[in-house]
C-alpha positions in Angstrom: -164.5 -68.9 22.9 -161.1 -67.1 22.5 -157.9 -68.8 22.7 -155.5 -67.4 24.9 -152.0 -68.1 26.5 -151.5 -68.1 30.0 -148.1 -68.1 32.6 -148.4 -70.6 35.1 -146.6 -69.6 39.0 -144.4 -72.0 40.0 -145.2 -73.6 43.0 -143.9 -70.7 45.2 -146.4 -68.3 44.0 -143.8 -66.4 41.8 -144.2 -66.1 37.9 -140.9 -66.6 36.0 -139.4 -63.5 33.5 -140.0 -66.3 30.7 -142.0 -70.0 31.1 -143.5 -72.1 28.0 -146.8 -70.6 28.3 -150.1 -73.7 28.4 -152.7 -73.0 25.9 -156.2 -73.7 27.1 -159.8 -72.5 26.0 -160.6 -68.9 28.0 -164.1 -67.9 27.9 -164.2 -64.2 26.6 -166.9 -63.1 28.4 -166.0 -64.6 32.0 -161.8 -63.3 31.2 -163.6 -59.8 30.8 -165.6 -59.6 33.7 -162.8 -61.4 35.5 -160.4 -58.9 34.6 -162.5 -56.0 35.8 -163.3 -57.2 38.9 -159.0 -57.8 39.2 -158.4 -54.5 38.0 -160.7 -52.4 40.8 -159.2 -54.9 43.4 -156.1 -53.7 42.3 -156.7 -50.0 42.4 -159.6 -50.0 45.1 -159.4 -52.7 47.6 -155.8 -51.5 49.8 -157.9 -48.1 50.5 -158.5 -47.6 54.5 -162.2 -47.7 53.6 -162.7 -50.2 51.3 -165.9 -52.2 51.3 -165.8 -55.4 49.2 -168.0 -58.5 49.2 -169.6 -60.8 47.0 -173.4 -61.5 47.7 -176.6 -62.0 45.4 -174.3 -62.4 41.8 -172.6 -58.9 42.3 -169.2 -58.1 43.3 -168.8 -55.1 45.7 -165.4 -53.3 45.3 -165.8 -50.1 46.9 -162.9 -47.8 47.9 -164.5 -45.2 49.7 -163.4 -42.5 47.8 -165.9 -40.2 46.9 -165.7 -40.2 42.4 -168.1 -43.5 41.2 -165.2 -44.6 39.0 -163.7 -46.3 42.5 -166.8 -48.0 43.6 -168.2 -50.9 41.4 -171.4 -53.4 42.1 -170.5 -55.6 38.9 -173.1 -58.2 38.2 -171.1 -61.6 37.3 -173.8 -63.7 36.8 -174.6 -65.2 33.0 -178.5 -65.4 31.5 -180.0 -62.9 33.2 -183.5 -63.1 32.6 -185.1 -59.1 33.8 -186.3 -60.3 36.5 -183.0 -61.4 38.1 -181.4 -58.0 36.6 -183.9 -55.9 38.5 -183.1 -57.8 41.9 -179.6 -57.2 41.2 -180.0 -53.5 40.7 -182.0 -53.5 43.5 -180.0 -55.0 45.9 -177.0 -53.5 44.6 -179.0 -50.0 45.9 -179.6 -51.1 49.2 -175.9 -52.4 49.7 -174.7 -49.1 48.5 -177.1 -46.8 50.3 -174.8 -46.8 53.6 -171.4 -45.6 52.3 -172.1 -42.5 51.3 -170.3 -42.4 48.0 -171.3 -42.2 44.1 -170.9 -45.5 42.5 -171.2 -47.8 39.0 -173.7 -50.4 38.7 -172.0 -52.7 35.8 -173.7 -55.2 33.8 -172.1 -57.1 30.9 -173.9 -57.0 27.8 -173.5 -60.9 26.8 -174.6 -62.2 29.7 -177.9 -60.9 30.2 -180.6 -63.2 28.6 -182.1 -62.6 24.9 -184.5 -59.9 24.8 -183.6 -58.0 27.9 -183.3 -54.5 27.4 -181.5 -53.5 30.8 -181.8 -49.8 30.3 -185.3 -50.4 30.1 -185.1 -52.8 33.6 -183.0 -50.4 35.2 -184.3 -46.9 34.6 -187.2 -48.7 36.7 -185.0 -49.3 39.6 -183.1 -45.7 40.0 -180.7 -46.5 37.6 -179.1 -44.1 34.3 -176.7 -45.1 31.7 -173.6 -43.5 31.6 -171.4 -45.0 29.0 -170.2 -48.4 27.3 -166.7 -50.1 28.3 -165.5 -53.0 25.9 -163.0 -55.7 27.4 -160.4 -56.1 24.9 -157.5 -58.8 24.4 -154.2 -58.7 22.9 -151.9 -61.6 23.1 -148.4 -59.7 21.9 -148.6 -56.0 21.3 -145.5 -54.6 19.7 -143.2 -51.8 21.5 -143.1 -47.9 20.2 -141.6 -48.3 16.8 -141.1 -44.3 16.4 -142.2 -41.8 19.0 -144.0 -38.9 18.0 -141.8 -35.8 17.5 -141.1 -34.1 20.6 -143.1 -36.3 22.6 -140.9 -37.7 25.9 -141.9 -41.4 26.9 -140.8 -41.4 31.3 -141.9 -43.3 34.0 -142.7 -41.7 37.1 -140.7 -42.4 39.8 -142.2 -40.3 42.7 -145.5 -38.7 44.1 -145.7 -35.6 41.8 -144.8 -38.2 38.5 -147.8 -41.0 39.9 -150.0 -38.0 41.1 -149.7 -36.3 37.1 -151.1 -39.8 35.4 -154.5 -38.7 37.5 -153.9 -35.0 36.3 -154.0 -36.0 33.1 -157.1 -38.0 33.3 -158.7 -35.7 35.2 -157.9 -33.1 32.0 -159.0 -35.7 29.7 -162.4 -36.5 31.3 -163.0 -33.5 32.5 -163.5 -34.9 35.7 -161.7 -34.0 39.5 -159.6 -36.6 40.5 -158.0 -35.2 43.0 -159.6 -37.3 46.3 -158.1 -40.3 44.6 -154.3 -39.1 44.5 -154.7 -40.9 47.5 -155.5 -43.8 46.4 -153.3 -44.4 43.2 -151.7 -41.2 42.7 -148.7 -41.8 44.7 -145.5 -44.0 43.9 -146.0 -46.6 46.7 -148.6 -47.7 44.4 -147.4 -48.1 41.3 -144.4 -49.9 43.0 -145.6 -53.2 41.7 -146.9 -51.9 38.3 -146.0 -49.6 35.0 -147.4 -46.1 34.7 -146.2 -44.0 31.8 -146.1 -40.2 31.6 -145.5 -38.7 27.7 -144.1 -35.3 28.0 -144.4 -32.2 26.0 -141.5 -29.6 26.7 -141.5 -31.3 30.3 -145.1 -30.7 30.9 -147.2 -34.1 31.2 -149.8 -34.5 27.9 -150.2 -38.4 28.0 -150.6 -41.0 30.7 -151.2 -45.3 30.5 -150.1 -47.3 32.7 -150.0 -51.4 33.4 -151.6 -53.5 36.2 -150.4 -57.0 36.7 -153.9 -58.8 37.3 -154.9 -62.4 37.7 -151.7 -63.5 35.3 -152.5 -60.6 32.7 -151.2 -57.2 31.9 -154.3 -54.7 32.2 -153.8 -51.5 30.4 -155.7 -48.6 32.5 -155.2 -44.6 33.1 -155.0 -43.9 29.1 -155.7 -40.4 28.3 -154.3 -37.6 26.7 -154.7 -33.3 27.5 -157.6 -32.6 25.3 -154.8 -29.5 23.9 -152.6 -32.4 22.5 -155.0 -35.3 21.3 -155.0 -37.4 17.8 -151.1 -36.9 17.7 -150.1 -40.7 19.0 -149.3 -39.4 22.1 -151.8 -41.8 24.3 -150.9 -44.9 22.1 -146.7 -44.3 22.4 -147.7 -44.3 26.0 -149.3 -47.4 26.0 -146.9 -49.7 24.0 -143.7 -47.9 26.3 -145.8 -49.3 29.6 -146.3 -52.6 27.9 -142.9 -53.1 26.8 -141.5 -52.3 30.3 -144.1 -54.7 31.8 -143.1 -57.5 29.3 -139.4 -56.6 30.0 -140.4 -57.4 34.0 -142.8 -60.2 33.7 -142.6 -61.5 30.2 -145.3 -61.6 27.3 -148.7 -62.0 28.9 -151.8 -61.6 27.4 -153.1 -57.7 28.1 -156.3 -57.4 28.9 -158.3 -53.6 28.9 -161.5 -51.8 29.2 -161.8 -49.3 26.1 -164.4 -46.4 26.2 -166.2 -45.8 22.5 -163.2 -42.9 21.4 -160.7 -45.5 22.2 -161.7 -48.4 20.8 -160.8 -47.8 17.2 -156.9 -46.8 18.6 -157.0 -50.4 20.5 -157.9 -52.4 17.3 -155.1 -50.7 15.3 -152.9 -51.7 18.0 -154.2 -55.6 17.2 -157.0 -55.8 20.6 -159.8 -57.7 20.0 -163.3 -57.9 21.5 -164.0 -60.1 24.2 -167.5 -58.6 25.5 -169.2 -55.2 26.4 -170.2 -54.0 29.5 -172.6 -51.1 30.6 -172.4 -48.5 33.5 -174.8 -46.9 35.4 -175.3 -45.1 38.4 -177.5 -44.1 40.7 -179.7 -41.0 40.1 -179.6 -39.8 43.4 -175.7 -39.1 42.5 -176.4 -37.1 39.2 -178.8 -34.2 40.3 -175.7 -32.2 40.1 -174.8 -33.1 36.4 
């Protein structure tokens, strides 16, 4: 069990800048899984053709947009036995198989039951791996102490500055992201929230931003132009958009889902573990990878 501090709303639904937080026992895994399924809300469910529903131990959060990383099936269930995974991929399919888009099928490492191997269970239902996210906590994470010389911290305060975080990303990843700019590329979206651009001689090189989810600060869109990595660039970005979220809506906890290159960074920064989860997706959607 981790121990973590939460900000209670007042009874008009509104958070105050600063409240004596209430300590009480947070299960890691459940604040992990919780935390994802907040996050793709967040970022998926306003779409025109989102698709969301919870049936069969799975959350649905599907945007519509055609890139998997916007459409989730994440199994919230705990003690899977392989059986129950294989229904759950299974069904997951069948929910999936009318909108048309690429999606992730998640499933969280801790709570499947001892012995099950779910590559193993879901290679069997249409399923491949893809890659490992790891939730991560931190309870006070300290601002930029120095920035990184010539590196300019902003935050974007129109389309083209929102619209670059997914540019940078997309650089990153080495993936298109351009059919999301709809989505969370655009300044309407980040009204509520903190993205962060870090510039190099005015031309973006760093992007992290911060969610406000289910009481929590989530840390998402961290990457870094593949030209100007291992310089501090994607870690000043982070800290600046947590220190203008705390400056907002206090200290929360911050909550985010590290890949395997950015766990170590995370760690340094004073995250800890709070459970791992796996992504797969359907094979139908890889014959072109």
């Amino acid at each position: 069990m981790v121990r973590m501090q939460l900000l209670i709303p007042d009874n008009r639904g509104i958070v105050p800048r600063f409240q004596p937080p209430v300590s009480e026992a947070v299960d890691a895994v459940d604040l992990s899984i919780q935390q994802f399924a907040g996050a793709w809300m967040v970022m998926c469910a306003p779409a025109p053709g989102a698709s969301v529903a919870v049936a069969d131990g799975i959350r649905y959060i599907f945007s519509g947009c055609p890139i998997a990383f916007f459409n989730i099936a994440l199994v919230t269930e705990r003690g899977i036995a392989a059986d129950s995974l294989k229904v759950h991929a299974n069904h997951a399919r069948a929910w999936a198989s009318d909108k048309g888009v690429p999606w992730m099928f998640v499933v969280t490492h801790e709570a499947l039951g001892v012995g099950v191997d779910a590559g193993a269970v879901l290679e069997g239902c249409g399923l491949s791996p893809m890659m490992t996210l790891t939730g991560m906590l931190g309870q006070r994470i300290a601002p930029p102490t120095s920035i990184p010389s010539g590196l300019e911290l902003t935050m974007p305060t129109d389309d083209a500055g929102c619209s670059a975080v997914l540019d940078v990303n997309g650089l990153a990843y080495g993936s298109d992201l351009r059919a999301a700019k709809d989505l969370v590329g655009t300044r309407s979206f980040w009204s509520q929230h903190f993205p962060v651009l870090g510039l190099i001689g005015g031309k973006p090189v760093s992007a992290a931003a911060v969610l406000i989810v289910d009481g929590c600060r989530y840390v998402a869109m961290v990457a870094t132009d593949p030209d100007h990595q291992r310089r501090g660039y994607a870690e000043a970005a982070v800290r600046r958009a947590l220190e203008l979220s705390a400056r907002a809506h206090g200290e929360r906890p911050t909550v985010l889902h590290a890949t395997e290159i950015g766990q170590p960074m995370y760690q340094r920064m004073g995250y800890t573990t709070l459970a791992a989860h796996s992504i797969y997706m359907d094979t139908a959607f890889l014959t072109d990878h």
